[in-house]
FILUM-63326 format. One record per residue: x, y, z of N, C-alpha, C in turn; residue number from 1; residue in one letter. Coordinates in nm, 3 decimals. Layout:
NODE     neast    nnorth       nup    caeast   canorth      caup     ceast    cnorth       cup   seq   type
NODE         X         Y         Z         X         Y         Z         X         Y         Z   NUM      A
...
This chain:
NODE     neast    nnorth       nup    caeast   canorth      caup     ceast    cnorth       cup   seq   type
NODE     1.625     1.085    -6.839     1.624     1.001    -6.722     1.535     0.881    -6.755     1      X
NODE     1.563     0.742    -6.725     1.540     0.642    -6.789     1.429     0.627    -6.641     2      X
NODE     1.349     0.531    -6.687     1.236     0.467    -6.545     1.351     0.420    -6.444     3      X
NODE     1.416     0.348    -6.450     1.516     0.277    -6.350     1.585     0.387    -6.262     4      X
NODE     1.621     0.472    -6.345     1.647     0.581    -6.249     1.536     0.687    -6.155     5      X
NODE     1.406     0.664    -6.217     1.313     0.725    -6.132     1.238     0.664    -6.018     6      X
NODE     1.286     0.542    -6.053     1.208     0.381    -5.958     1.333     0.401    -5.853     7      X
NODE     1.469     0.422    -5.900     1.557     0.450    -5.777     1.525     0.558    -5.668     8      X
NODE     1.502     0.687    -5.767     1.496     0.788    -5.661     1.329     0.781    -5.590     9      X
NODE     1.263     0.678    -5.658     1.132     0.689    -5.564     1.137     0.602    -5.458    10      X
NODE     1.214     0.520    -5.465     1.242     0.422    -5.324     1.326     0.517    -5.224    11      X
NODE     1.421     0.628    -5.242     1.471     0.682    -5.217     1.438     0.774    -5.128    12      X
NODE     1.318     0.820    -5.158     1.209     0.953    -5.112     1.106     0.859    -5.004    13      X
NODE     1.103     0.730    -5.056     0.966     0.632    -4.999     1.100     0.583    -4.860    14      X
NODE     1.230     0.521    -4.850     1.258     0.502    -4.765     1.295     0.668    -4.658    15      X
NODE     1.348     0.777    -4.664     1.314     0.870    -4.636     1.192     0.909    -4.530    16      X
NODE     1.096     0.917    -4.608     0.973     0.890    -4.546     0.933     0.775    -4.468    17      X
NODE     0.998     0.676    -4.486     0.957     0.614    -4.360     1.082     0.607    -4.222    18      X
NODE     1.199     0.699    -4.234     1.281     0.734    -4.126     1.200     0.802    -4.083    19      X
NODE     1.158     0.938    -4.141     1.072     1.071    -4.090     0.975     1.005    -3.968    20      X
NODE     0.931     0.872    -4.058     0.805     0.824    -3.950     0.835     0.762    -3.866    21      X
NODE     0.936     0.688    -3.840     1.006     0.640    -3.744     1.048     0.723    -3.601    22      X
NODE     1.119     0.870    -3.700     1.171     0.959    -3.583     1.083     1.036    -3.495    23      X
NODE     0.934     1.018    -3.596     0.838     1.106    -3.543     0.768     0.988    -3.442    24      X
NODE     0.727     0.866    -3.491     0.680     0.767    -3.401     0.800     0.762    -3.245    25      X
NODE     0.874     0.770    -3.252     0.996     0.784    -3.159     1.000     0.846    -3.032    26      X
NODE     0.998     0.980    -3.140     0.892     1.099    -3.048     0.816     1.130    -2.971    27      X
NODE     0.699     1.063    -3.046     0.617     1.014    -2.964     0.541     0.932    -2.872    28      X
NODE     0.632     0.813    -2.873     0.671     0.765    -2.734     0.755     0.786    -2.675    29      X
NODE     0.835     0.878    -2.657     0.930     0.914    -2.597     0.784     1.036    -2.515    30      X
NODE     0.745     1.107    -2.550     0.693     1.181    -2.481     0.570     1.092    -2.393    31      X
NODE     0.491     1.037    -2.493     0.380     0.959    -2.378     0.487     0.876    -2.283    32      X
NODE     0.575     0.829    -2.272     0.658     0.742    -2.170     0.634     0.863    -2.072    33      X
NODE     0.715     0.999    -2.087     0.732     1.093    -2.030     0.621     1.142    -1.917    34      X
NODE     0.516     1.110    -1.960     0.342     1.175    -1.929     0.308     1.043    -1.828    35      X
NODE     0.345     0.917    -1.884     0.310     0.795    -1.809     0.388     0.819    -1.660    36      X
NODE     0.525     0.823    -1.682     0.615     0.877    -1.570     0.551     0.954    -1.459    37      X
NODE     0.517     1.078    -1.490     0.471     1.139    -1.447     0.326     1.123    -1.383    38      X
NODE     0.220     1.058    -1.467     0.110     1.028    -1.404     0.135     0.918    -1.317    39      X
NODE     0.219     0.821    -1.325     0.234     0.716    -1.200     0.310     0.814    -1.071    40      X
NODE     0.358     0.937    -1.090     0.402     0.963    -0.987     0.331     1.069    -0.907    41      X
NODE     0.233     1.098    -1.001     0.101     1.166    -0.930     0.023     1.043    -0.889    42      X
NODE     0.013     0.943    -0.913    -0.086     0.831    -0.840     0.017     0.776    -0.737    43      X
NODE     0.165     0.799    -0.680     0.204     0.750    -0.607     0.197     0.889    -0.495    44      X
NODE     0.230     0.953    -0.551     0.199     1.086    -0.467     0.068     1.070    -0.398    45      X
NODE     0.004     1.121    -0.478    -0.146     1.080    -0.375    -0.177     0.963    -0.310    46      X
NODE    -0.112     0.852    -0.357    -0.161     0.722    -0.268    -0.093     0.773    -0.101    47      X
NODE     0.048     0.817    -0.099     0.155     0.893    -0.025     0.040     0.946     0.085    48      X
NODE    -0.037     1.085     0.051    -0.112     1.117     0.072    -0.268     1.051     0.158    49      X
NODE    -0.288     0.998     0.086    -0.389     0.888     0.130    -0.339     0.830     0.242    50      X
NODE    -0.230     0.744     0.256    -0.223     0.617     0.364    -0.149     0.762     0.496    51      X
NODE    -0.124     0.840     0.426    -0.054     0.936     0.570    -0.208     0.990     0.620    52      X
NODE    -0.320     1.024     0.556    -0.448     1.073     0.595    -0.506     0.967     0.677    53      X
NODE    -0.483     0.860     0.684    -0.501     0.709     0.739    -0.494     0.708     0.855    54      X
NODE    -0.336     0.725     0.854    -0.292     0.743     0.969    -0.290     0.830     1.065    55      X
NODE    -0.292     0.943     0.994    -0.342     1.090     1.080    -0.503     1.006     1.171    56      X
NODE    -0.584     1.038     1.092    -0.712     1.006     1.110    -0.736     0.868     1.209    57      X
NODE    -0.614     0.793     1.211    -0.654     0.711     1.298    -0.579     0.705     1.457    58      X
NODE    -0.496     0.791     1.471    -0.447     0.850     1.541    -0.526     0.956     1.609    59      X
NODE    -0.619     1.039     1.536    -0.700     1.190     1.545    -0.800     1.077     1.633    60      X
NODE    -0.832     0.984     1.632    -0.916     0.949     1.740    -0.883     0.951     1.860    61      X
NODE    -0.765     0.892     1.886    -0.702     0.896     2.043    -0.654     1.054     2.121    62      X
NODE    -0.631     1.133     2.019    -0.625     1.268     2.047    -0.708     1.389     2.052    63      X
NODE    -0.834     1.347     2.041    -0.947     1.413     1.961    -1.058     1.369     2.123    64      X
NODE    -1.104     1.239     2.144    -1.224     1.169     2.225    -1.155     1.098     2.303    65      X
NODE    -1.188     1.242     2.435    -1.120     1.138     2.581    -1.164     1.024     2.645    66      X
NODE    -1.291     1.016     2.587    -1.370     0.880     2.595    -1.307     0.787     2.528    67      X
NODE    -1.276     0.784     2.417    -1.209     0.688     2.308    -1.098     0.670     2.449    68      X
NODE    -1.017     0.755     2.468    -0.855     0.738     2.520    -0.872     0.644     2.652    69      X
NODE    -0.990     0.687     2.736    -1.022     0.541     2.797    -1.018     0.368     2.806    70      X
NODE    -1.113     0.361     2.665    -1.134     0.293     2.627    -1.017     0.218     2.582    71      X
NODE    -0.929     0.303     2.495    -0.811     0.245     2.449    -0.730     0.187     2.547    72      X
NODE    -0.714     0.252     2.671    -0.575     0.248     2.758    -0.665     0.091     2.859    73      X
NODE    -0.806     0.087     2.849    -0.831    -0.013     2.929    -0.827    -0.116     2.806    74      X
NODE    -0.831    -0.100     2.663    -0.814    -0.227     2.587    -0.686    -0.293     2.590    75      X
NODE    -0.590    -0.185     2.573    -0.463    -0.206     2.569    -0.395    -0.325     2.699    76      X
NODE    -0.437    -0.241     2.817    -0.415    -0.324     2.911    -0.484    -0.461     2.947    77      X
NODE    -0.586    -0.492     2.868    -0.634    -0.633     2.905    -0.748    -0.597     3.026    78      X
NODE    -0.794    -0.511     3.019    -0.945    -0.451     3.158    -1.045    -0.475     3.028    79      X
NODE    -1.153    -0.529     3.152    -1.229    -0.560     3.059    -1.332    -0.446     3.002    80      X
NODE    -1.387    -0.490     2.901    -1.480    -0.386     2.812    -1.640    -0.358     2.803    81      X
NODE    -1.709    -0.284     2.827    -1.868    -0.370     2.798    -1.880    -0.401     2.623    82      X
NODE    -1.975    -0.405     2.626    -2.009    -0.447     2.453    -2.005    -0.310     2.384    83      X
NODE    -1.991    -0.182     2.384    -1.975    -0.107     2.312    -1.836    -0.039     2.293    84      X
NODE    -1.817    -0.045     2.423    -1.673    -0.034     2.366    -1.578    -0.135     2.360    85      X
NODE    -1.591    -0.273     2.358    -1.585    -0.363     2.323    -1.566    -0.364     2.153    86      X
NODE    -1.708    -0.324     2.098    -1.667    -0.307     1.944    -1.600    -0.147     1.878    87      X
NODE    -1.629    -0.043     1.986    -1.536     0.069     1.930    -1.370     0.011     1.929    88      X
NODE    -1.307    -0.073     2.050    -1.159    -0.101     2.022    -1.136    -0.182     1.930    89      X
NODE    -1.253    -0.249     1.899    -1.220    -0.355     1.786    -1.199    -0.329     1.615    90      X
NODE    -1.275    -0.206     1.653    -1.269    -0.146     1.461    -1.191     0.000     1.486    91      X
NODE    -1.127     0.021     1.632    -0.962     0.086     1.633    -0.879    -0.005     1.531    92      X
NODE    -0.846    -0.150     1.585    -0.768    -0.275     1.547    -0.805    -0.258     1.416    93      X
NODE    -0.949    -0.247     1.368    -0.967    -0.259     1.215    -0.898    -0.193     1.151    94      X
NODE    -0.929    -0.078     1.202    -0.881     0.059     1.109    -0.718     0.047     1.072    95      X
NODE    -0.618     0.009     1.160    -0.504    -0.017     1.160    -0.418    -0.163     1.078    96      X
NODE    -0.561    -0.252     1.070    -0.517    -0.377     0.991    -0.545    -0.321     0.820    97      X
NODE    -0.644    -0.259     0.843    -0.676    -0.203     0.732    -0.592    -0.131     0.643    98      X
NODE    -0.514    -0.041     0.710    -0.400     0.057     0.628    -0.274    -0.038     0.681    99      X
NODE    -0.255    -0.131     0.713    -0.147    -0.197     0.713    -0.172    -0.295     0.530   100      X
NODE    -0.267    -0.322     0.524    -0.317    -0.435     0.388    -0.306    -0.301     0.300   101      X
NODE    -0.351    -0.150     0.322    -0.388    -0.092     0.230    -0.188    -0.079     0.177   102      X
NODE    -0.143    -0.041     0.239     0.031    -0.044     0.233     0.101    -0.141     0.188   103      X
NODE     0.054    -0.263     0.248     0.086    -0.412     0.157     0.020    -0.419     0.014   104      X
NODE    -0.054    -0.368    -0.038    -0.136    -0.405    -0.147    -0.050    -0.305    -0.212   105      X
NODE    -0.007    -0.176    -0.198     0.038    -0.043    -0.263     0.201    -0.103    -0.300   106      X
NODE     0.248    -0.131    -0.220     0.353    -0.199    -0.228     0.346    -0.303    -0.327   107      X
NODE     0.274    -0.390    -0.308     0.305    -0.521    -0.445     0.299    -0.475    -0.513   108      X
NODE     0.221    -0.351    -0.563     0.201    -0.295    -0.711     0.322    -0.216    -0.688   109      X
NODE     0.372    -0.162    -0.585     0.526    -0.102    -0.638     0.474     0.026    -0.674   110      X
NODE     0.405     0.066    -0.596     0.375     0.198    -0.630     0.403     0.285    -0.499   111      X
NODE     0.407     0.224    -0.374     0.512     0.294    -0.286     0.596     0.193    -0.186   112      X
NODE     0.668     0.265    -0.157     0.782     0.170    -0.065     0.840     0.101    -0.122   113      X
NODE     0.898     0.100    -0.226     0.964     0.020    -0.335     1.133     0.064    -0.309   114      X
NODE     1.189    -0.085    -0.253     1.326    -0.032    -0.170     1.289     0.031    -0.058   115      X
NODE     1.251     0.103     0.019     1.232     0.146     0.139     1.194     0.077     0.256   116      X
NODE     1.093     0.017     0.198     0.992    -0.134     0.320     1.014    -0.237     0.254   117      X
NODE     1.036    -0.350     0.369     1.062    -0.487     0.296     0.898    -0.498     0.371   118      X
NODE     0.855    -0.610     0.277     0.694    -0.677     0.283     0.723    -0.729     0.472   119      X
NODE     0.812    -0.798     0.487     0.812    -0.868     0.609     0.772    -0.723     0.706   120      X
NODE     0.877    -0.648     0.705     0.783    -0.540     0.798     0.673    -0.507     0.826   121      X
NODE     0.654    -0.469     0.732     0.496    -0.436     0.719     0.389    -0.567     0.731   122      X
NODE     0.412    -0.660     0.703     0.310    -0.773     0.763     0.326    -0.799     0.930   123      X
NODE     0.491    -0.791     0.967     0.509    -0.799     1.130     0.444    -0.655     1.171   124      X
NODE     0.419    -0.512     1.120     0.444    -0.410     1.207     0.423    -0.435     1.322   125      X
NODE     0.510    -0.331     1.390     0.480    -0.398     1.523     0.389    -0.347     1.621   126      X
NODE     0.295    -0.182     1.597     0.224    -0.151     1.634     0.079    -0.204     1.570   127      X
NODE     0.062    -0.256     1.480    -0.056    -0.346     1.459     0.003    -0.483     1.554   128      X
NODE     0.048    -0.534     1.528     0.079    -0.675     1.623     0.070    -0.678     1.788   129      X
NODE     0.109    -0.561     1.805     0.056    -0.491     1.953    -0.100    -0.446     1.996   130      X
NODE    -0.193    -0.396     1.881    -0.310    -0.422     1.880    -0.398    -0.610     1.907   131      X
NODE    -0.334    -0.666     1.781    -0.388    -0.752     1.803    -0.346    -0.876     1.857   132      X
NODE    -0.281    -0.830     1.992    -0.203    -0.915     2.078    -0.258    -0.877     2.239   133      X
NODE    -0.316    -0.760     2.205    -0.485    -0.753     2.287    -0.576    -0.860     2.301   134      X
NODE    -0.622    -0.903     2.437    -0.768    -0.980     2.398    -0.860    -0.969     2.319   135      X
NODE    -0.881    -0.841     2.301    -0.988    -0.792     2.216    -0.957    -0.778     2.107   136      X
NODE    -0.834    -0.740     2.108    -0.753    -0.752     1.943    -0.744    -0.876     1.877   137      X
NODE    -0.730    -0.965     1.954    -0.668    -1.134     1.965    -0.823    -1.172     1.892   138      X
NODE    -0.935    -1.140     1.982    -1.075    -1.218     1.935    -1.150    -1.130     1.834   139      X
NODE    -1.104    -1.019     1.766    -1.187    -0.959     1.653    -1.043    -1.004     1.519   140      X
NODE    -0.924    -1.078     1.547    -0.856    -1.112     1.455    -0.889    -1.238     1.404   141      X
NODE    -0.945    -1.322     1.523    -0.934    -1.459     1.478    -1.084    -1.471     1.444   142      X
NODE    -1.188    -1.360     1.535    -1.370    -1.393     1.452    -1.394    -1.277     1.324   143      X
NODE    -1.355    -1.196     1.350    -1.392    -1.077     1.244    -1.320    -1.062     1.110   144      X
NODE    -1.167    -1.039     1.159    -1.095    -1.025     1.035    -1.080    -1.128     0.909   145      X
NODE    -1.144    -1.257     0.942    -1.146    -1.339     0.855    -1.272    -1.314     0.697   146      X
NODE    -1.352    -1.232     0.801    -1.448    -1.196     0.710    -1.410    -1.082     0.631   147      X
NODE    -1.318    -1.006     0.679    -1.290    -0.852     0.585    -1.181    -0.921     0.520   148      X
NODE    -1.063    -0.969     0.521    -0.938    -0.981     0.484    -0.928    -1.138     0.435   149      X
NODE    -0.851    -1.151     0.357    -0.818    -1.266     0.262    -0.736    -1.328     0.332   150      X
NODE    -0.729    -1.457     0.363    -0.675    -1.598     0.435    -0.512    -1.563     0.440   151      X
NODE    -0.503    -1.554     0.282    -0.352    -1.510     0.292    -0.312    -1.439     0.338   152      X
NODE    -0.377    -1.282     0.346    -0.308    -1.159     0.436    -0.270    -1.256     0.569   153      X
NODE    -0.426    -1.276     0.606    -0.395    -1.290     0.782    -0.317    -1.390     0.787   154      X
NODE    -0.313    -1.497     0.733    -0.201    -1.597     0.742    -0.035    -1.527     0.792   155      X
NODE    -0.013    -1.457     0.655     0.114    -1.404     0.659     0.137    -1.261     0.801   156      X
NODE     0.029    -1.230     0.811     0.012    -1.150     0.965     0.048    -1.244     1.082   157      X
NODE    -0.034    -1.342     1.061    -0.018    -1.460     1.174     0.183    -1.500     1.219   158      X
NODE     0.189    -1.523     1.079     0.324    -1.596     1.043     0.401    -1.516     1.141   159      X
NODE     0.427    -1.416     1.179     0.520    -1.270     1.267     0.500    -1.301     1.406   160      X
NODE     0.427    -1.304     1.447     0.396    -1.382     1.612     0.520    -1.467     1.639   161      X
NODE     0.568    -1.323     1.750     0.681    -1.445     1.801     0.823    -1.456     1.776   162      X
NODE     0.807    -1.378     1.585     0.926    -1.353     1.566     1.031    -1.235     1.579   163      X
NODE     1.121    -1.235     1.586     1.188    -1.119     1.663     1.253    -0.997     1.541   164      X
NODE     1.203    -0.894     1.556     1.245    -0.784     1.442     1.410    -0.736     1.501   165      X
NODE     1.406    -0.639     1.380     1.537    -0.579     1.358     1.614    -0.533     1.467   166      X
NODE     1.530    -0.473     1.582     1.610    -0.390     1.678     1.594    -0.534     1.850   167      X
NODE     1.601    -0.653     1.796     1.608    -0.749     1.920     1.492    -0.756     1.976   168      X
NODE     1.395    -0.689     1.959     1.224    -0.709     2.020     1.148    -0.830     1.949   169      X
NODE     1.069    -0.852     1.989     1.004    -0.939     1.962     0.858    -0.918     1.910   170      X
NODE     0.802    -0.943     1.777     0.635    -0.966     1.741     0.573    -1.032     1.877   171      X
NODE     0.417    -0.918     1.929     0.413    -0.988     2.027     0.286    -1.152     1.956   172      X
């Protein structure tokens, strides 16, 4: 066997070996893809989790403190408030602008409601827009929330006032 023929079969064995590594590199992104999959759908799962605990919990107030339920049903209606519960209805409103942004933010990343909620919904909802279409809702949106929330959210919150959703009602 002459060198030329051993220089053949060593390219031979050397390309070989680098299919092997190919199929094995392959492999193994094929499996970490697999694991990634999966861990984004345990972080969507639990986010799932999270914004429904949100909501439980912010709900568990009105069902929980008949004092709260007072308070609420005279905010709601436009009766006036003293100063304490004045700021308990107002960081009700929070709590609800709050997991409305926390849902908008989850969403841009596309980590839930992807196809399910269009953004416009969820910036009109219409039970936040019903909060802060309250007096009290009205004056902790336009003095308070500017300080927790970014220009743009509330902007695009603002933008829904007025306009009329899916089922003929109206953003109040």
């Amino acid at each position: 066997m002459n060198w030329d023929a051993l220089g053949a079969i060593g390219e031979i064995i050397g390309a070989v070996a680098v299919l092997a590594t190919l199929f094995y590199l392959a492999a193994q992104i094929k499996m970490q893809n697999r694991q990634l999959e999966r861990s984004n759908e345990n972080v969507t799962a639990q986010l799932s989790f999270d914004i429904n605990n949100m909501v439980i919990n912010n709900f568990d107030t009105l069902m929980r403190d008949k004092e709260f339920v007072k308070i609420y049903q005279k905010g709601m209606s436009n009766q006036p408030l003293d100063e304490i519960e004045t700021i308990q209805f107002s960081q009700f409103v929070n709590r609800w602008v709050a997991l409305c942004e926390s849902v908008i933010v989850a969403t841009k990343a596309e980590l839930m409601f992807v196809g399910d909620y269009e953004l416009d919904f969820l910036y009109g909802n219409p039970w936040v827009h019903k909060l802060i279409a309250t007096e009290v809702g009205a004056r902790w949106f336009e003095e308070e929330a500017p300080l927790i929330y970014s220009e743009d959210f509330l902007k695009k919150v603002r933008d829904f006032k007025g306009k009329e959703i899916s089922n003929g009602r109206q953003y109040e």
